[in-house]
C-alpha positions in Angstrom: 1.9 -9.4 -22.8 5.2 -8.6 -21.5 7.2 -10.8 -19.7 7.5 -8.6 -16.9 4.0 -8.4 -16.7 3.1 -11.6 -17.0 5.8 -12.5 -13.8 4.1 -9.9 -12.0 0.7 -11.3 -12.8 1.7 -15.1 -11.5 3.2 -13.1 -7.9 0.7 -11.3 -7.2 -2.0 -14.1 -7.4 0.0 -16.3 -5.0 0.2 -12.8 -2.6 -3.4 -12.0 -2.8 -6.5 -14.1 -2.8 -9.0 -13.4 -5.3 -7.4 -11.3 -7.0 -7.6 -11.2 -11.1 -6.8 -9.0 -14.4 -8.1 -7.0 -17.1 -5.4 -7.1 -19.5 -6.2 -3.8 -21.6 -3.2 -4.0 -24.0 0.0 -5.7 -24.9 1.9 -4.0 -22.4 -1.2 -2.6 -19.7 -3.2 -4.7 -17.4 -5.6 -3.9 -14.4 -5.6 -5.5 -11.1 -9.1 -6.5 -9.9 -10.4 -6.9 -6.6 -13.7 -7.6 -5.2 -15.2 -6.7 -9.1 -13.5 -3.0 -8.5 -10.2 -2.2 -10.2 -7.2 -1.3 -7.7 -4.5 -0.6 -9.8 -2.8 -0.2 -13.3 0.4 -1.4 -14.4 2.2 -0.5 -17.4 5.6 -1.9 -19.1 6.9 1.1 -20.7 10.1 -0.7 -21.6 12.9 0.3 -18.9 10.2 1.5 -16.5 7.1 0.2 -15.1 4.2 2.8 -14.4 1.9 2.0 -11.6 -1.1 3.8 -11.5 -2.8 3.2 -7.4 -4.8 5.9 -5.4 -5.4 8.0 -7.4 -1.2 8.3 -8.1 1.4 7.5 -10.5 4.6 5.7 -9.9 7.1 5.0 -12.1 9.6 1.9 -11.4 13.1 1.1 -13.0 12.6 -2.5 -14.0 16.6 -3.2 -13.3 16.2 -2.6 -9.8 12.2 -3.4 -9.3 12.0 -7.1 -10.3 8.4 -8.4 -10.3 8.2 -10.0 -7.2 9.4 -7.0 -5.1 7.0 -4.6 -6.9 4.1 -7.7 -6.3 4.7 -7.5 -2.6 4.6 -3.4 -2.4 1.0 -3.9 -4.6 0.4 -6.5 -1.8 1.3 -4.5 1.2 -0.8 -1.3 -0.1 -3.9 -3.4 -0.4 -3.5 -5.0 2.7 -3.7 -1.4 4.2 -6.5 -0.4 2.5 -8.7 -3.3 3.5 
């Protein structure tokens, strides 16, 4: 698991009650909600890929550190509850 990932991981859980992950690879994991996955996220190195709504979105890690791309994850869920 990536470091990134793993930051991303701990910020998200203290954003988001009950929220948990499928980790599906070294680099990949999915963020579960109420049983149903929300979202994708994938290290890719220099970039993070987030896959939510049906849409792609690709993040420069330099300037997107984990907790600002947990609290955009958090805000878009918040909307869609």
């Amino acid at each position: 698991m990536s470091e990134y990932i793993k930051q991303l991981k701990i910020q998200l859980a203290g954003k988001i009650h009950g929220v948990t992950f499928q980790d599906r690879g070294a680099n990949i994991t999915s963020i579960i909600l109420g049983g149903n996955p929300i979202a994708t996220v994938k290290d890719e190195g220099d970039y993070v890929i987030v896959s939510i709504g049906g849409k792609d979105y690709k993040y420069d890690k330099w300037y997107t550190k984990p907790q600002h791309l947990a609290e955009t994850i958090a805000v878009y869920i918040s909307a869609k509850k």
